[in-house]
FIVEXFI-350940 format. One record per atom (N, C-alpha, C): x, y, z. Coordinates in pm, whole numbers, plus 50000, padded with zeros to 5 digits. Layout:
REM FIVEXFI-350940
XYZ ...
//
This chain:
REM FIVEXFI-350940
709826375731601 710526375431473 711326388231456 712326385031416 713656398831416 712906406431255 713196418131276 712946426731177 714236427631087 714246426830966 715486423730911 715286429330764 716236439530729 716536450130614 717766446530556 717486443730417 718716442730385 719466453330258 719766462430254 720476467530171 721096462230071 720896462829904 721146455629806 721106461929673 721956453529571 722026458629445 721536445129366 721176445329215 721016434329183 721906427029110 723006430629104 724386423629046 724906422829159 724616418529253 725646417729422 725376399029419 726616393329418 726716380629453 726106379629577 727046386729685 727066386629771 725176388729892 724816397829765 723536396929820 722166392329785 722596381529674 722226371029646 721996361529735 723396354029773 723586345929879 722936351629993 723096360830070 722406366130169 720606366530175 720366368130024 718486367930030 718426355030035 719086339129957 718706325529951 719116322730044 719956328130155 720076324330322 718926328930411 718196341530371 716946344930438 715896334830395 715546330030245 714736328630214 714786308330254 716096301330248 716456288730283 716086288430418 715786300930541 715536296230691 714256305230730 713736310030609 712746315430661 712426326230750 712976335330701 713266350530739 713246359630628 711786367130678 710856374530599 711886384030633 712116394130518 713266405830478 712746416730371 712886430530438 712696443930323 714126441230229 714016445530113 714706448330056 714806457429973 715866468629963 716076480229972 717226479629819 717156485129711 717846486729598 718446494329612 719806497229721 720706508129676 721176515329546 720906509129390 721276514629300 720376523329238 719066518729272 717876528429215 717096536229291 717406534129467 716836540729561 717736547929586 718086562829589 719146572029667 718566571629837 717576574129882 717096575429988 717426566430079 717636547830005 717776537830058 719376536130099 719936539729968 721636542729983 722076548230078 721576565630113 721876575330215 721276569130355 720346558630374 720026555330432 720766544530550 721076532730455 722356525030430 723526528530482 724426544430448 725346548030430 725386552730605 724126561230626 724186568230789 724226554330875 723526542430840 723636531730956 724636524830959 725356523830815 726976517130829 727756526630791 727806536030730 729196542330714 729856536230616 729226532430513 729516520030428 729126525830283 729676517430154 729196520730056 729136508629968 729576495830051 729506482230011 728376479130006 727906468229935 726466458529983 726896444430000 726286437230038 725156443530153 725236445230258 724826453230300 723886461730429 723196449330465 723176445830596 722016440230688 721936447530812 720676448430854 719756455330929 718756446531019 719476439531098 718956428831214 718276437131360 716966440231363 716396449431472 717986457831550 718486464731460 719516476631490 720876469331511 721016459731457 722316454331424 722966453631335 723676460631256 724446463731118 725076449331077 725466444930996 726156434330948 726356437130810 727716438430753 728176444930625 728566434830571 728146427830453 728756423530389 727756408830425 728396394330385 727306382630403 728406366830456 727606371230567 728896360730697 727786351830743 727566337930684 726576333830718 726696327930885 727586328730968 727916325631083 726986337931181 727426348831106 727026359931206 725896361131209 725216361231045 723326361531091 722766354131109 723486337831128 723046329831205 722956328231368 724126339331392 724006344831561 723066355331600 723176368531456 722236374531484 720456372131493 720456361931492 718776359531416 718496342931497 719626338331571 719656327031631 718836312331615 719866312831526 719736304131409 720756293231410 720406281031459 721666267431526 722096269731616 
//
């Protein structure tokens, strides 16, 4: 099972859709509050270089933003 982090705010559409895509295929996920965690943010920020959400964190595979194609490649899935 892939280890999978996702970097998030709670007004993020975007990472909305991304948790009911983990949670619709069954892929257990940390989730990390960039707005109330600084640690999680700076955290976030050194692995993407990013200040968008979300952040995904596929066993050391970055994925910015919520492409349900890609973490369906990353996580091999169809």
């Amino acid at each position: 099972m892939a280890k999978v982090t996702i970097y998030s705010t709670p007004t993020c559409v975007y990472c909305r859709m991304a948790k009911d895509f983990f949670v619709k295929n069954n892929v257990a996920y940390v989730d990390h509050d960039v707005a109330a965690d600084e640690a999680a943010r700076n955290e976030m920020f050194s692995k993407s270089h990013q200040m968008g959400v979300p952040v995904i964190d596929i066993d050391g595979t970055i994925i910015v933003g919520f492409d349900k194609g890609t973490l369906e490649k990353a996580l091999g899935i169809k």
